[in-house]
Each structure stands twice: as C-alpha cells, then as structure tokens.
N, C-alpha and C positions, 0 to 999 in steps of 0.2 A: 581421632574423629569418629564417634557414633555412625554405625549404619546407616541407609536412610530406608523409612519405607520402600516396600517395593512400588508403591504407586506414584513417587515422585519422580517426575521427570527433569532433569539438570540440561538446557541445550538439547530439546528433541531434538534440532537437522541442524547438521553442522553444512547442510545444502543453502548456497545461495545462486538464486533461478535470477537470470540474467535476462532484463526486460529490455533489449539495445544495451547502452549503455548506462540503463539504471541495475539496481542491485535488491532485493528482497530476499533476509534471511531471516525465517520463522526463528523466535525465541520459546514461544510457548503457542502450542497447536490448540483448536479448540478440544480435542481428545484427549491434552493434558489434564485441561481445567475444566471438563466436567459441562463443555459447550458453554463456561460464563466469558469467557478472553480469549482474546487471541492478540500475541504480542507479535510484531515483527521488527525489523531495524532498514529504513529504506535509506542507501544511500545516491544519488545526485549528483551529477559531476556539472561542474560549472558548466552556466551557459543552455544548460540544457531541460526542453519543454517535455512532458510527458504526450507521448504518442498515443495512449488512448484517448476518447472522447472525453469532455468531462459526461458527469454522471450522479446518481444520487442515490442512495438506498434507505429502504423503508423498513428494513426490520432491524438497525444496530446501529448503534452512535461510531468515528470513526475518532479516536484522540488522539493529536500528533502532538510531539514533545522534543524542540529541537536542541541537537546537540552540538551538531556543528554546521555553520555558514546561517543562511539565509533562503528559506523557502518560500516564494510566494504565491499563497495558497489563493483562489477566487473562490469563495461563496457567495453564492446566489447572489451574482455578478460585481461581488465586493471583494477588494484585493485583500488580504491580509497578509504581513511578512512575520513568519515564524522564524525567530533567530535561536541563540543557546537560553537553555534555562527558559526559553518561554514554551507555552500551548496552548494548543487550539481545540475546541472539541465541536465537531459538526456534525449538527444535528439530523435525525432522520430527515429524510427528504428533502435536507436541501443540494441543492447542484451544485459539484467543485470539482475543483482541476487544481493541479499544481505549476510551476515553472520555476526554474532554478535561474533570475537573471544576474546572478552575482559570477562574481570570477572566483570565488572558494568553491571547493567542494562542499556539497551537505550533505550529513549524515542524523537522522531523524527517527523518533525510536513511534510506532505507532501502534493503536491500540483499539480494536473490533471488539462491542460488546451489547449485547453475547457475542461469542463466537460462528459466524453467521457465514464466513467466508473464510479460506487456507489456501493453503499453498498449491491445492491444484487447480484453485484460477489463472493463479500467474505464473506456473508451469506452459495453460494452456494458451493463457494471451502471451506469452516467449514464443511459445512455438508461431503464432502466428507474426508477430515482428522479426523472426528471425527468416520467417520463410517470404518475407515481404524485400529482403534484402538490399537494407538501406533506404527504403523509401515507404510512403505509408502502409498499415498492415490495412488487410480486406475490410471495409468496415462492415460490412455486411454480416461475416463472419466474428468480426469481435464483439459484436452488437452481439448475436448469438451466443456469444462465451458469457458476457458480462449480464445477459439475463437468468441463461442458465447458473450464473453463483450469486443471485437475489441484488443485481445492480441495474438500472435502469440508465442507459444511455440519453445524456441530454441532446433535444433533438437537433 
C-alpha cells in the first residue's frame, strides 16, 4: 500500500461522546476537510426520543443517511421515517428533532455542510445531560450551548 499524504486524515476520533443513551462518533472533522463536511455516525437505541429541543440551523444543510433501523425525523412539523439505504437532507432553517419509535436499534451516518458544527457541541451538550442525571438537562443552558455552535432552539 502507497503512503498517504500527510494531510489525509483516516478516522480523526476513534472518540464516541455519549449523549444519554445516544452515541456520536465524528468520521471526518470540519478540520479534516478544509471546513466543507463534517461526517459523523449517530447511533439510537430503540425506543428512544432525543433529549435536546428540536432546533434549526442557518448556515449548513444537515444529510442523514440511514443504515440501520428506523429514525423518525420531524421537519417543520412533518414526520419523516429514515430507514436503511434511504436520506434526508434538511434544509437551512428548517425545525427538526428526531425519535427512534421502533424496537431496532438505529445507526445513521450524518452529514453538516459546510462544516459549521464538531464534536465539541456534543461533547458540551453530554456534559450537560449527563449532569442532568436521568432527567431533563437545564434548558436554559442547552439553549446557550446550541446557539453558541450556530443552532437556534425551536421555541
């Protein structure tokens, strides 16, 4: 096998930041690729709703590409189920939230572009679900995380 440039990155963070009981692990950082992408892999355990607010952002498209189970995503108050092999691409500014109402697991490969937001959003929104200790995290303060990394909480 041929070297690789030294500017290619293989798997930046073998780190997956643990949101409760979801999972986020960056594939490619916006510092890999130059601020155009940001890949991550979100996995989903049955049954279970996303703890932050929904929400919407205005400067990067958000693609979700499912691989396993059943995500149902709401956009701007419209349900959509992202299963295997399908995707979603949602646009600037609209409002979504996710929920996993199946009995699979799902594991979903997603895609920020440009590269607008990383890994120490959801480093900092863990810290606060984890310090929320099984019950909701401060919204006050997540509200605060999620505008500091260009996301706008829906009200």
């Amino acid at each position: 096998m041929a070297p690789q440039p030294a500017n290619v990155h293989v798997n930046p963070s073998d780190e997956t930041i643990h949101l409760g009981p979801l999972g986020v692990r960056f594939l490619i950082t916006g510092d890999d690729a130059s601020g155009t992408v940001a890949l991550f892999e979100l996995t989903v355990p049955a049954a279970q709703r996303l703890t932050a607010p929904a929400h919407s952002h205005d400067h990067y498209e958000e693609t979700v590409y499912g691989i396993e189970g059943v995500l149902t995503w709401t956009v701007d108050g419209k349900g959509i189920d992202v299963g295997p092999s399908q995707a979603l691409c949602i646009p600037r500014g609209a409002v979504h939230r996710f929920d996993n109402h199946g009995s699979q697991d799902v594991k979903a490969l997603c895609a920020i572009t440009p590269a607008a937001i990383g890994p120490q959003y959801f480093r900092e929104s863990a810290a606060l679900i984890s310090a929320a200790a099984g019950g909701p995290p401060d919204r006050v303060k997540m509200a605060e995380v999620m505008r500091r990394h260009g996301l706008t909480p829906a009200p």
